[in-house]
TORNU-529980 format. One line per field, with one value per residue (C-alpha): residue number from 1; residue in one letter; x, y, z. Coordinates in Angstrom, 1 decimal. Layout:
N
seq <- NUM | ...;
type <- A | ...;
px <- X | ...;
py <- Y | ...;
pz <- Z | ...;
//
This chain:
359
seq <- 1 | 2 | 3 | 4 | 5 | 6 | 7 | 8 | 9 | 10 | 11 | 12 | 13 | 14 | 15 | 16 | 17 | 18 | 19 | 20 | 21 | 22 | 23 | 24 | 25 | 26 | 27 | 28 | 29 | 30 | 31 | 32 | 33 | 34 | 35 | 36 | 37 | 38 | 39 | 40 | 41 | 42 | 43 | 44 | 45 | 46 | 47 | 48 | 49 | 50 | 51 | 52 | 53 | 54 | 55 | 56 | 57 | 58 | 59 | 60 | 61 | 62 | 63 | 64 | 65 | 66 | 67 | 68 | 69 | 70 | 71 | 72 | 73 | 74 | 75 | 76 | 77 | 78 | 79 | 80 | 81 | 82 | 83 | 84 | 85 | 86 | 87 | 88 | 89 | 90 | 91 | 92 | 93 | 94 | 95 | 96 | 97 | 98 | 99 | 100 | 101 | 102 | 103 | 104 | 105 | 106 | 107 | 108 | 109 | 110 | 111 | 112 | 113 | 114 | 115 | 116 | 117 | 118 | 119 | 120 | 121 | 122 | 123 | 124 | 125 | 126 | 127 | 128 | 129 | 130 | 131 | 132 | 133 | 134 | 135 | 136 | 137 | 138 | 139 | 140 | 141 | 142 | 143 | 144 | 145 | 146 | 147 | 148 | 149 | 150 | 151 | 152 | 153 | 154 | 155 | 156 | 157 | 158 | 159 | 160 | 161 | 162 | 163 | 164 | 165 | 166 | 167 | 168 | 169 | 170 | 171 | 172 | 173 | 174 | 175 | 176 | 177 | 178 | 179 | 180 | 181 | 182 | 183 | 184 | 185 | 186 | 187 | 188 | 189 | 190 | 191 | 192 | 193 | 194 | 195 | 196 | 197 | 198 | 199 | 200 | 201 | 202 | 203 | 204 | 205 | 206 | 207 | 208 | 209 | 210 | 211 | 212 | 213 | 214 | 215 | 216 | 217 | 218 | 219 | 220 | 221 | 222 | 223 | 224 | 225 | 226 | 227 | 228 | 229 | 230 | 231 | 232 | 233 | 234 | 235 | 236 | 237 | 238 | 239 | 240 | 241 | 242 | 243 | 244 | 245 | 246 | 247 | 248 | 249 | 250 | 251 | 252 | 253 | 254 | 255 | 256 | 257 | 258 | 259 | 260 | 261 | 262 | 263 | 264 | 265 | 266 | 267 | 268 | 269 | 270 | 271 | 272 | 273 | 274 | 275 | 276 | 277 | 278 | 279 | 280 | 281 | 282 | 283 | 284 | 285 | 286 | 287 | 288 | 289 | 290 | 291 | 292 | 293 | 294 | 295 | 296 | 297 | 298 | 299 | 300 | 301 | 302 | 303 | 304 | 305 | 306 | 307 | 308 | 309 | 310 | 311 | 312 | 313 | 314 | 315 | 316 | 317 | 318 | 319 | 320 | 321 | 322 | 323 | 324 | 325 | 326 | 327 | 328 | 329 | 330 | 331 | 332 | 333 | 334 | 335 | 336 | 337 | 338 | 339 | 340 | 341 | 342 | 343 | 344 | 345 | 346 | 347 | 348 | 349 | 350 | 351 | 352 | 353 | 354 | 355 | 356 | 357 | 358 | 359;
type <- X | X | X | X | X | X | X | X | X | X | X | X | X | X | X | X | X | X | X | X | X | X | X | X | X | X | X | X | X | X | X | X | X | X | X | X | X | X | X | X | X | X | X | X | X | X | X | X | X | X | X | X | X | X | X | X | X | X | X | X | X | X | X | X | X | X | X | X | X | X | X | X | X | X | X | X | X | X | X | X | X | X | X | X | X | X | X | X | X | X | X | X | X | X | X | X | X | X | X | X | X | X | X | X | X | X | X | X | X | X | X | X | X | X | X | X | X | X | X | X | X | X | X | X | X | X | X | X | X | X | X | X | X | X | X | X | X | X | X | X | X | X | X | X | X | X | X | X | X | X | X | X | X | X | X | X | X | X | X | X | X | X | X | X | X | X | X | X | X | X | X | X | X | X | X | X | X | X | X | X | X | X | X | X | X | X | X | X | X | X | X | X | X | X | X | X | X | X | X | X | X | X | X | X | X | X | X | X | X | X | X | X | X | X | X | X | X | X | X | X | X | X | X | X | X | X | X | X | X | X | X | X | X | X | X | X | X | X | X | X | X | X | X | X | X | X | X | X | X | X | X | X | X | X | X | X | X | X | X | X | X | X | X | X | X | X | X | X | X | X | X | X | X | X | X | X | X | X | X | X | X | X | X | X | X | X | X | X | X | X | X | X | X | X | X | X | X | X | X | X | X | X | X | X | X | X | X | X | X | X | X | X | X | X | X | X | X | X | X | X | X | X | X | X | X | X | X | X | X | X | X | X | X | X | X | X | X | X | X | X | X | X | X | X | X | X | X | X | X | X | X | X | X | X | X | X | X | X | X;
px <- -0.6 | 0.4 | 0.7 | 1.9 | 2.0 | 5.7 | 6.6 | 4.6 | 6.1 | 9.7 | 8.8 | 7.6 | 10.6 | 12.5 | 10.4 | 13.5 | 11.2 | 9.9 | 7.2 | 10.1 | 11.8 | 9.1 | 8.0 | 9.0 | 8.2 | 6.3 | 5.9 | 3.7 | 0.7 | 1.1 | 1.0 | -3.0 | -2.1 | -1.9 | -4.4 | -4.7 | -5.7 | -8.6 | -10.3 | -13.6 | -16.9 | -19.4 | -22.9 | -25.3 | -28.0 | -27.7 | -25.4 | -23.2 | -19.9 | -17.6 | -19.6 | -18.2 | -18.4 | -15.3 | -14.6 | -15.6 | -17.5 | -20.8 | -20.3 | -20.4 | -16.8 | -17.2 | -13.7 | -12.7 | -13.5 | -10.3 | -8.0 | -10.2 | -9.5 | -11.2 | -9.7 | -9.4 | -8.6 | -8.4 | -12.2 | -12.9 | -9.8 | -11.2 | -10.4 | -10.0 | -11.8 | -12.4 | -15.4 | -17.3 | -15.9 | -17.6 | -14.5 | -12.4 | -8.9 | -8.0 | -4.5 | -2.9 | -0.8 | 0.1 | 2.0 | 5.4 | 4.9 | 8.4 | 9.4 | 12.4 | 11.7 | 10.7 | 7.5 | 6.7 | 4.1 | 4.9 | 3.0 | 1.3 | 2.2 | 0.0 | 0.3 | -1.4 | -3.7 | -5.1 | -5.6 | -6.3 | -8.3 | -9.3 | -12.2 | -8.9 | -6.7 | -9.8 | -10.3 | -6.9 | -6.0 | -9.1 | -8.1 | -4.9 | -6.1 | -9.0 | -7.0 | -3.5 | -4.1 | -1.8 | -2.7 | 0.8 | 0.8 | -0.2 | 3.2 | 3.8 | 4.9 | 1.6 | -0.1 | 2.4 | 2.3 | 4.9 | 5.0 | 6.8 | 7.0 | 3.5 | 3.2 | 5.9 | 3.5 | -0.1 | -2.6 | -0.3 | -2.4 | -1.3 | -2.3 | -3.3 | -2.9 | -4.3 | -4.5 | -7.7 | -8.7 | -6.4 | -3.9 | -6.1 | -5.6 | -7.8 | -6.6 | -6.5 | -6.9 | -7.2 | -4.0 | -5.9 | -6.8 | -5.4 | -4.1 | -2.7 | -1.8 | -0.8 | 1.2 | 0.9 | 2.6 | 3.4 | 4.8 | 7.3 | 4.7 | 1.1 | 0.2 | 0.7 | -1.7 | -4.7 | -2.4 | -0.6 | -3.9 | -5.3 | -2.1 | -2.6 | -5.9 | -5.5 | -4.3 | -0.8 | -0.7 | -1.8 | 1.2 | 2.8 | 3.5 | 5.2 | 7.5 | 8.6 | 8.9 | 11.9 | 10.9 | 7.6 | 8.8 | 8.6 | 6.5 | 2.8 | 2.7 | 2.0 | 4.8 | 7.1 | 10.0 | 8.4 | 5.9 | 8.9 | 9.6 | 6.3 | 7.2 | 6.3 | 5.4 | 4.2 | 2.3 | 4.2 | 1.6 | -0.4 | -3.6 | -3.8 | -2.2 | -5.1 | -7.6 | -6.7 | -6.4 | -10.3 | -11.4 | -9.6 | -11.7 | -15.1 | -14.3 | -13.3 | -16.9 | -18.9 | -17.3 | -17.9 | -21.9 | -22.2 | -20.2 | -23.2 | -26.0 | -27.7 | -29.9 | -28.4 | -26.6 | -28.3 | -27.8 | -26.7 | -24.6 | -22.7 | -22.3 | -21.1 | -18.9 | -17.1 | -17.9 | -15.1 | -12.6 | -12.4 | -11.9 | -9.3 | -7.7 | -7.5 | -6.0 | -3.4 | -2.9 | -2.2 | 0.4 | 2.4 | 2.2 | 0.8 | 0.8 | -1.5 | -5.5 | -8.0 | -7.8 | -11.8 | -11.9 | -9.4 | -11.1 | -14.7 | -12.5 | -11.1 | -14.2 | -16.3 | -14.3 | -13.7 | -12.9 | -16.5 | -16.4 | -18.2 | -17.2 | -17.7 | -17.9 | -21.3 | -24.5 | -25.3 | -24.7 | -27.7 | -26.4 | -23.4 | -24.7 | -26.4 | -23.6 | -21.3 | -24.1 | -24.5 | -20.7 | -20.7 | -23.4 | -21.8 | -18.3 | -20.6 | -22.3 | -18.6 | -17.1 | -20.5 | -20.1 | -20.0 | -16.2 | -14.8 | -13.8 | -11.6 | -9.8 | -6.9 | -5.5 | -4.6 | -4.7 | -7.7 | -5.7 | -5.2 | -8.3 | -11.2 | -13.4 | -12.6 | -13.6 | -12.6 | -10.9 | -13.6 | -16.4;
py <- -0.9 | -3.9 | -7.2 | -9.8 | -10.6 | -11.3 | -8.1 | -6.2 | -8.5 | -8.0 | -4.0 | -4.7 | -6.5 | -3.6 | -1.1 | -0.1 | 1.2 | -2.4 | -2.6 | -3.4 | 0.0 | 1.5 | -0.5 | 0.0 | -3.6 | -6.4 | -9.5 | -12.5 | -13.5 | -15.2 | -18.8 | -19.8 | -23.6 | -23.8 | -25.8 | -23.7 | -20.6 | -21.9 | -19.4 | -17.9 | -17.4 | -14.9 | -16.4 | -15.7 | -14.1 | -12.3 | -12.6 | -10.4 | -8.8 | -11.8 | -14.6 | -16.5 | -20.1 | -21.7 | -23.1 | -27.0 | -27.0 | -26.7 | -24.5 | -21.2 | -19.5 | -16.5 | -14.3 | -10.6 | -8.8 | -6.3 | -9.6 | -10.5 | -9.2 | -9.6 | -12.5 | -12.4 | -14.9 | -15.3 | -15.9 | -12.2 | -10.3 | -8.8 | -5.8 | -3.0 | -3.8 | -6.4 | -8.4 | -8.9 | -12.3 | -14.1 | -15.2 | -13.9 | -14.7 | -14.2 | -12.5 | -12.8 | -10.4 | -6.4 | -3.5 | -2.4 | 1.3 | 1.4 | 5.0 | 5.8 | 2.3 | 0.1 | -0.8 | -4.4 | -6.6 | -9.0 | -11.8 | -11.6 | -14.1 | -16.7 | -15.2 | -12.0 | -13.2 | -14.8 | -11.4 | -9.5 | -11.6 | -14.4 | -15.6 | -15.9 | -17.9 | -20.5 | -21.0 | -21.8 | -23.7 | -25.8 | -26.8 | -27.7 | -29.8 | -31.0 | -31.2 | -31.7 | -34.0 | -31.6 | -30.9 | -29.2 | -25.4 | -23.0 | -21.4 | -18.6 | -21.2 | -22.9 | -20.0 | -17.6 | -17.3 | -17.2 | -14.7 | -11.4 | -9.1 | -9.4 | -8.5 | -5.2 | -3.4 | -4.8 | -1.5 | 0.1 | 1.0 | -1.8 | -3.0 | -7.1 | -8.7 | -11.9 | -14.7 | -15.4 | -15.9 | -13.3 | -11.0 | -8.9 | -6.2 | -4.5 | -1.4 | -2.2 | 1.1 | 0.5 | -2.5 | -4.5 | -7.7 | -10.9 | -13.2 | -15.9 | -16.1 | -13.6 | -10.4 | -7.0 | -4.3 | -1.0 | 1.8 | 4.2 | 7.0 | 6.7 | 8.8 | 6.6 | 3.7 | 4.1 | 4.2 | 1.6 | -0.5 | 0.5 | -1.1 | -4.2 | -4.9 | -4.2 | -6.0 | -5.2 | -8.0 | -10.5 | -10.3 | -10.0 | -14.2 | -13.8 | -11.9 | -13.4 | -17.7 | -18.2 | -16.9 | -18.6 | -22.0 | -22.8 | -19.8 | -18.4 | -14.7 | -13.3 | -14.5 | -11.2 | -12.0 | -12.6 | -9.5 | -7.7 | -7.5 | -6.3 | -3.1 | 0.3 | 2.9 | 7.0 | 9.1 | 11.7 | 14.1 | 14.8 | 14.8 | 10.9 | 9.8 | 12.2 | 10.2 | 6.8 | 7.7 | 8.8 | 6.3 | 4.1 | 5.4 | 4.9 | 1.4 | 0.8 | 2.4 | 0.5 | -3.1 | -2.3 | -1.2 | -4.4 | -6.8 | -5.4 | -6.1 | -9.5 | -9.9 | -9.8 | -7.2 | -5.0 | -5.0 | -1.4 | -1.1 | -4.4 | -2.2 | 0.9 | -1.0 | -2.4 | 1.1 | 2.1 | -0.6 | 0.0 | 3.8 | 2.6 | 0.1 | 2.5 | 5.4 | 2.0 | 0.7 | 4.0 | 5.2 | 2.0 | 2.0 | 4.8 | 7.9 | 9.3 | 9.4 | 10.6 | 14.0 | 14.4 | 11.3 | 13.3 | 16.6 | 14.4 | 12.6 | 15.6 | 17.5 | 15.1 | 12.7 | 14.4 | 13.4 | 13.1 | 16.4 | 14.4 | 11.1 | 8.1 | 6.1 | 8.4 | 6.6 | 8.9 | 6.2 | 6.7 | 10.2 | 9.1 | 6.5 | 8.6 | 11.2 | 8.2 | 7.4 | 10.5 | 10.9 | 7.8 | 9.4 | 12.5 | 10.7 | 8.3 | 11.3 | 12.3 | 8.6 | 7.4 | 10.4 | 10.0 | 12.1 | 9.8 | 6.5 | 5.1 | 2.7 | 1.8 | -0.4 | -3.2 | -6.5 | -8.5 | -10.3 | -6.9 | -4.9 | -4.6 | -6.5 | -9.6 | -8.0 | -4.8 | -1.6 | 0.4 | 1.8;
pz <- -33.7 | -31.5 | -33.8 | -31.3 | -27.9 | -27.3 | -28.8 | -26.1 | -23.5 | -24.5 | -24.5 | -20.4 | -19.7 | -20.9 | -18.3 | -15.8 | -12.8 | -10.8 | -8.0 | -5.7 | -6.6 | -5.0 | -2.4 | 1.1 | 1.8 | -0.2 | 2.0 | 2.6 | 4.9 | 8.3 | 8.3 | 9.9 | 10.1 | 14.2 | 15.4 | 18.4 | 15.9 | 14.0 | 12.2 | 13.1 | 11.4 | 12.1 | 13.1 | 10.7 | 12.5 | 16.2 | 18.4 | 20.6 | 19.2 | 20.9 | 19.8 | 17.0 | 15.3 | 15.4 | 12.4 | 11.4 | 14.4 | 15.3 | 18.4 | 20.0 | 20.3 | 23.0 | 22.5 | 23.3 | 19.9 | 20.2 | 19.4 | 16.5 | 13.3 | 9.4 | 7.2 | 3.5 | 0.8 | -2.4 | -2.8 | -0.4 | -1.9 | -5.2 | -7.7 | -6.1 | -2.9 | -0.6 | -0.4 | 3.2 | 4.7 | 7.3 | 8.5 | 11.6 | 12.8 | 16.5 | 16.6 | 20.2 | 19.6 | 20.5 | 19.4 | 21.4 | 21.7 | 23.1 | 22.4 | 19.5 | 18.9 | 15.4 | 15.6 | 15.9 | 17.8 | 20.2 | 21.4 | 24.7 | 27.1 | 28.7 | 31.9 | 30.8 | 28.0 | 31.0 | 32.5 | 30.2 | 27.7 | 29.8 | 27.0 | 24.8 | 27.0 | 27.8 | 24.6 | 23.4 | 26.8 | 26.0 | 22.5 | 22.9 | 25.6 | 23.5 | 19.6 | 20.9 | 23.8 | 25.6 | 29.7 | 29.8 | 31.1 | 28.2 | 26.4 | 23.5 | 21.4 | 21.7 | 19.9 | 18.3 | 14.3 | 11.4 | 9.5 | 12.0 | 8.5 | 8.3 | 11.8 | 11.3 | 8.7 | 11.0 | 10.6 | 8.1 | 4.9 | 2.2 | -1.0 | -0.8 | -3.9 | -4.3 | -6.8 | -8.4 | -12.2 | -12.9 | -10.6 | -8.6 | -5.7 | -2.7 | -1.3 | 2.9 | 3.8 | 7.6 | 7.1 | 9.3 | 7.1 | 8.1 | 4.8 | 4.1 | 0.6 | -1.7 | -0.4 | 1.1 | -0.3 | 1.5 | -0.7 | -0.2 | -1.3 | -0.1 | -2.9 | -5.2 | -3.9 | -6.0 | -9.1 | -8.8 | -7.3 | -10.9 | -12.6 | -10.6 | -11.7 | -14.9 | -18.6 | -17.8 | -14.7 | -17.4 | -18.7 | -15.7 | -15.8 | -19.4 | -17.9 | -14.7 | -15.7 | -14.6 | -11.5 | -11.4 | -11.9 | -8.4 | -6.9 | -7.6 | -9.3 | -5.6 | -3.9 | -2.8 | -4.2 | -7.9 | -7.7 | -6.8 | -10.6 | -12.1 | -14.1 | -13.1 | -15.4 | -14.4 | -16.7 | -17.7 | -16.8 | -13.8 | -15.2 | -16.2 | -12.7 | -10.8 | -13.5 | -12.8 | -8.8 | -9.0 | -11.2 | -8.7 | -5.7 | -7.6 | -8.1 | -4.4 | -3.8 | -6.3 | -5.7 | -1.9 | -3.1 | -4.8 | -2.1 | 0.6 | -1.5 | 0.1 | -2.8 | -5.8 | -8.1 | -10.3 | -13.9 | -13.9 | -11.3 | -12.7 | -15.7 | -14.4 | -12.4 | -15.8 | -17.8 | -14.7 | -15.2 | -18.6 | -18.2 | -15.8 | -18.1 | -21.0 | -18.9 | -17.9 | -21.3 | -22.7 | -20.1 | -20.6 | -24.6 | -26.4 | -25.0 | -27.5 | -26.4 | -28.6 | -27.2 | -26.8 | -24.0 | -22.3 | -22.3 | -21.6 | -18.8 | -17.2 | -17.5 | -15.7 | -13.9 | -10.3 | -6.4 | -5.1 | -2.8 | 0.2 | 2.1 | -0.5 | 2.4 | 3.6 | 4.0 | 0.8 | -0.9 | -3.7 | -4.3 | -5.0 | -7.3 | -9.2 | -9.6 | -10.7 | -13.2 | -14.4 | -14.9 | -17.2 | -19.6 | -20.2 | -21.0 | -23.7 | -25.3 | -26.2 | -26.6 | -28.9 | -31.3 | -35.4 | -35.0 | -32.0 | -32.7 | -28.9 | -30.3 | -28.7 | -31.3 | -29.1 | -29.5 | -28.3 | -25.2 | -23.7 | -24.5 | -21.8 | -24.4 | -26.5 | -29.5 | -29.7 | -28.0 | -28.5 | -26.2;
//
């Protein structure tokens, strides 16, 4: 039984194992504050695949799609996965496939963006004369971005975590997303991304600021170098770290079921989206603490809770609703018994619900 909070935090900062221990690289988002490099909304009905709005005006933006890439925020970049943006960011840019080499991107030059993506090199050649005042030849400089680690790790699977009400983290699977703030972390093992998505978005990163002030007195909770430091802890066995991981991919699939829904989010699948997250919280809470689950959740968890054996990301999607559904019921029959009582025993700033640990 946990009585108070700074108890808990001093048993975090005592966690030896830290995010940057297993991180190949955690680094920021590019800079998006050249004018030249506005970004681009998607028109809201029709249109052809390289027609865009540019964004603040009311205007047609024709551009080759293969430089245009999905931007997230803070306000796209959810738990677990990302939510559909209508936002675009063209990224002159391409990767050196120099052989024996790093790989990096490097921007293309004026000469043959004009070539090769002539729709790109109008466009910016016409707002620098039209925002800058600027009739001068068209450079690199004009148009090139900060942020080169960014660039190093561009379609490399990541983790983006963003701020929002609380620390939260998508899984980029493709590493495609453009972001600005926040950070993208590439791990060392890719095995270990829907775990340690899980940890992200759970009641261990609201902690995470009690931990790391000092470091936080002049940086956000997702800047690299203070994320850096948010203990890392295994489960000791296999089991609970295969749990979490499939827990994990449900939730990817059920945010992403209720991000595509134009009309409004079911009741249900609102609630079997949380029923998930607290399954995934528990399974969090109890590798980090207690160690010691009633051992009929884990036999109604391991019994039940499986990889989907098809593609979640199907056009089966009702199927798989209805398996994820049916899932949930059979782990209540056990969890809603007279002889099983899931309680966790922790205190109310760290359980799923306000009031209790229970189911």
């Amino acid at each position: 039984m946990f009585a108070k909070q700074d108890k808990i935090v001093e048993q975090i900062c005592e966690i030896p194992v830290t995010l940057g221990d297993i991180s190949k690289s955690i680094f920021g988002g590019i800079s998006t504050q050249n004018s030249l490099l506005h970004r681009l909304a998607l028109p809201e009905e029709g249109g052809s695949d390289s027609y865009y709005l540019c964004e603040g005006l009311c205007r047609p933006v024709f551009l080759e799609p293969e430089l245009v890439y999905p931007y997230v925020s803070g306000a796209f970049s959810e738990k677990f996965a990302f939510r559909p943006s209508p936002y675009r960011f063209m990224l002159p840019y391409e990767l050196s496939s120099a052989p024996g080499k790093k790989k990096e991107y490097k921007v293309i030059p004026p000469e043959e963006l004009k070539t090769r993506f002539p729709m790109a090199y109008e466009r910016i050649l016409e707002f620098k004369r039209k925002f800058r005042h600027d009739t001068s030849p068209l450079k690199t400089a004009d148009y090139s971005i900060k942020g080169r680690k960014f660039l190093e790790y561009f379609n490399t699977p990541k983790i983006i975590a963003t701020e929002g009400y609380h620390l939260q983290a998508a899984y980029d699977a493709a590493g495609n997303h453009i972001f600005e703030n926040g950070c993208g972390i590439v791990l060392k093992d890719p095995s270990r991304y829907a775990y340690i998505t899980a940890v992200l978005n759970s009641s261990i990163a609201r902690l995470f600021p009690s931990v790391c002030k000092s470091e936080m007195m002049y940086s956000s909770y997702t800047a690299p170098a203070v994320i850096k430091r948010f203990p890392i802890v295994f489960p000791d066995n296999r089991l609970t770290e295969d749990l979490i991981n499939t827990v994990s991919s449900y939730l990817v699939f059920l945010n992403k079921e209720k991000y595509a829904r134009d009309y409004g989010v079911p009741e249900w699948l609102r609630e079997l989206t949380v029923f998930y997250e607290q399954i995934s919280n528990l399974l969090v809470l109890d590798t980090y603490f207690v160690n010691d689950l009633d051992p009929e959740l884990m036999n109604a968890l391991e019994e039940n809770v499986h990889p989907y054996a098809g593609d979640m990301n199907s056009e089966e999607n009702d199927s798989i609703l209805s398996a994820l559904y049916y899932i949930k019921q059979q782990i209540l029959e056990v969890a809603n018994s007279e002889k099983s009582k899931f309680n966790m025993g922790l205190p109310g700033m760290l359980s799923f619900s306000p009031s209790s640990g229970e189911f």
